[in-house]
C-alpha positions as CSV (number, residue, x, y, z in Angstrom):
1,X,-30.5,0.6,-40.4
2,X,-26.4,0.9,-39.6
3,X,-27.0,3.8,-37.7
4,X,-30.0,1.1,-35.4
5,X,-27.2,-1.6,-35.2
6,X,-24.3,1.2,-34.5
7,X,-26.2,2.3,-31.6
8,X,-27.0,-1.3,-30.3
9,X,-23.4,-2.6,-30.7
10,X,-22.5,0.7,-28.6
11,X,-24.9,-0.2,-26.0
12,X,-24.2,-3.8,-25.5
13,X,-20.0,-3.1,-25.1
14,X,-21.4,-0.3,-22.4
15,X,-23.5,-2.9,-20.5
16,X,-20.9,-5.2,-20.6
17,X,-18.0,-2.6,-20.0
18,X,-19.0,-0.3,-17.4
19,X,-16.8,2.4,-16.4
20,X,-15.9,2.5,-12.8
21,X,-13.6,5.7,-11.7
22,X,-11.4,4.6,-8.8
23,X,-11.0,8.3,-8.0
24,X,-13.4,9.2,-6.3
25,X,-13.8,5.9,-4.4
26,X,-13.0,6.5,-0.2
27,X,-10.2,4.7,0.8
28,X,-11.0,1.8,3.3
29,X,-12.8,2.9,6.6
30,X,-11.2,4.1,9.8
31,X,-9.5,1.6,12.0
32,X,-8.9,1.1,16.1
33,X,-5.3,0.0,16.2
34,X,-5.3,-0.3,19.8
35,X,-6.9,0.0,23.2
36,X,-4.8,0.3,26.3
37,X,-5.6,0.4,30.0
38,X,-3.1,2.4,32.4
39,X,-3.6,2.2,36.0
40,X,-1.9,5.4,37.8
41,X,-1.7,6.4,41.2
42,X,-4.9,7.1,43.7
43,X,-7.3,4.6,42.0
44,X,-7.1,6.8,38.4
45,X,-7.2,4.5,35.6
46,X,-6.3,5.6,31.8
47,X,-8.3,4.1,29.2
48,X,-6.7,5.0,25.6
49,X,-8.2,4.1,22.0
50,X,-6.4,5.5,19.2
51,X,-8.1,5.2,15.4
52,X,-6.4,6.4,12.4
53,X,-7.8,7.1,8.7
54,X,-5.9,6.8,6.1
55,X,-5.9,10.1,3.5
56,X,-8.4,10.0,0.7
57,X,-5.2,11.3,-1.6
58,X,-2.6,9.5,-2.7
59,X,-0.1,10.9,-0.6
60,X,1.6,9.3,2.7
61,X,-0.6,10.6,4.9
62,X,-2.8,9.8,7.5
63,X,-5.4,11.6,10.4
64,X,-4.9,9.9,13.7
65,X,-7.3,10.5,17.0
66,X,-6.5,9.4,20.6
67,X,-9.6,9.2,23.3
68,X,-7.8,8.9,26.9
69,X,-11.4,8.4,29.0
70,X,-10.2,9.3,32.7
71,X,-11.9,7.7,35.5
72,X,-11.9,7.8,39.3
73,X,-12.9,5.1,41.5
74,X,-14.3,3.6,38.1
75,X,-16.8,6.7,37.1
76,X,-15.5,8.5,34.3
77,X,-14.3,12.0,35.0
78,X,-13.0,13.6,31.5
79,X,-12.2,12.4,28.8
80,X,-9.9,13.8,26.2
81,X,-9.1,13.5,22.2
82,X,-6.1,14.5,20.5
83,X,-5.9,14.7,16.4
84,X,-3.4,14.8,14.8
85,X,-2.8,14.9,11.2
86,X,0.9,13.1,10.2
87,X,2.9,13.1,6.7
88,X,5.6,11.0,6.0
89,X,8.0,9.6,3.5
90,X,9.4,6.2,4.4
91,X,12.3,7.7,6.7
92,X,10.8,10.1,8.5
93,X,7.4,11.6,9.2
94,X,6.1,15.0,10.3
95,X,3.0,15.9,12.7
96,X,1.1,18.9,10.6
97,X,-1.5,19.5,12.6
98,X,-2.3,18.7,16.0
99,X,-5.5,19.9,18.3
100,X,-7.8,18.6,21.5
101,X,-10.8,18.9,23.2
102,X,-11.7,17.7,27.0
103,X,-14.7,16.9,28.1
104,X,-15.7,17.1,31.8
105,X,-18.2,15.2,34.3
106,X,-20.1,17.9,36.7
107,X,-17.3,19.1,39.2
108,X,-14.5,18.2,37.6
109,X,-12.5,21.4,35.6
110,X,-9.2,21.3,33.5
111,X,-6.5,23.6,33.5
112,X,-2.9,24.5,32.2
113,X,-4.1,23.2,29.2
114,X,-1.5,22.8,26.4
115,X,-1.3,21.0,22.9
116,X,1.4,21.1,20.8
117,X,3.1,19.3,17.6
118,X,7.1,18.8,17.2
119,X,8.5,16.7,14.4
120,X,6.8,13.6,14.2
121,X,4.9,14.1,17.7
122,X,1.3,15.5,18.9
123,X,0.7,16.0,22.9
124,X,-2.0,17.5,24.6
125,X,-1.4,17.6,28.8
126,X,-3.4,19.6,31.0
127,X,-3.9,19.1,35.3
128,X,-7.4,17.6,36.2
129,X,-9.4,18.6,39.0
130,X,-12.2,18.6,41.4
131,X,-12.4,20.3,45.2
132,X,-8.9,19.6,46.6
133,X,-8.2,16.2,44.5
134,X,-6.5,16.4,41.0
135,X,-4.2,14.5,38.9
136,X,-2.2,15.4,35.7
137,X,-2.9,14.1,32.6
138,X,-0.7,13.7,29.2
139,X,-2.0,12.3,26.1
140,X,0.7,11.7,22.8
141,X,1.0,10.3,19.4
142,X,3.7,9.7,17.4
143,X,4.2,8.4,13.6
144,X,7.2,6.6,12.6
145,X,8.7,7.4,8.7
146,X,6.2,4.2,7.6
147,X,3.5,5.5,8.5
148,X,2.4,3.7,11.9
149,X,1.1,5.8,14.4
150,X,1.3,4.7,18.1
């Protein structure tokens, strides 16, 4: 019989004390901090959205992707992403990783393609181009020691 009520007084504190590990739990979902629209010269308009996901550690870090959709007399023409992956400390932050990828419309070709990280900064840049008409593109991030990324 003690061993019957043992059990149920075990099983009632469970039921009414669940135990919920916050470890495993994904921090809060990615988020668009901004959406910009550049117009440059020859009718070429910039469109940039940049999103940014917080780590899913408890360290300062955070994984940060930049679309630049390129279009030409309003039809898109490329578009590019940059990610970057940023630490940082509350002074100063550092870009750890950095990489791109371009997508083209039919006729349109990138080249002189670069993408690089320095200190707290991740560029891509490469020169756009179709038949005899091309433009030069350069896409960047940067986080400051907080943590925002722009």
């Amino acid at each position: 019989m003690k061993k019957i009520i043992f059990a149920l007084t075990i099983f009632i504190f469970t039921m009414n004390n669940p135990i919920i590990s916050h470890a495993a739990q994904i921090p809060s979902t990615t988020q668009q901090l901004f959406h910009e629209k550049t117009v440059l010269e020859n009718g070429i308009t910039m469109e940039y959205e940049l999103t940014v996901s917080p780590s899913n550690t408890r360290s300062n870090s955070k994984t940060a992707t930049k679309t630049a959709t390129c279009k030409v007399d309003g039809k898109v023409v490329a578009t590019i992403k940059l990610s970057a992956d940023f630490t940082y400390t509350g002074s100063s932050a550092t870009c750890t990783r950095a990489s791109s990828s371009y997508s083209m419309s039919a006729g349109w070709s990138y080249s002189n393609r670069t993408t690089t990280r320095s200190g707290n900064t991740a560029k891509t840049s490469a020169k756009i181009s179709k038949n005899n008409e091309y433009f030069n593109t350069n896409v960047t991030m940067t986080c400051s020691g907080s943590g925002e990324i722009s």
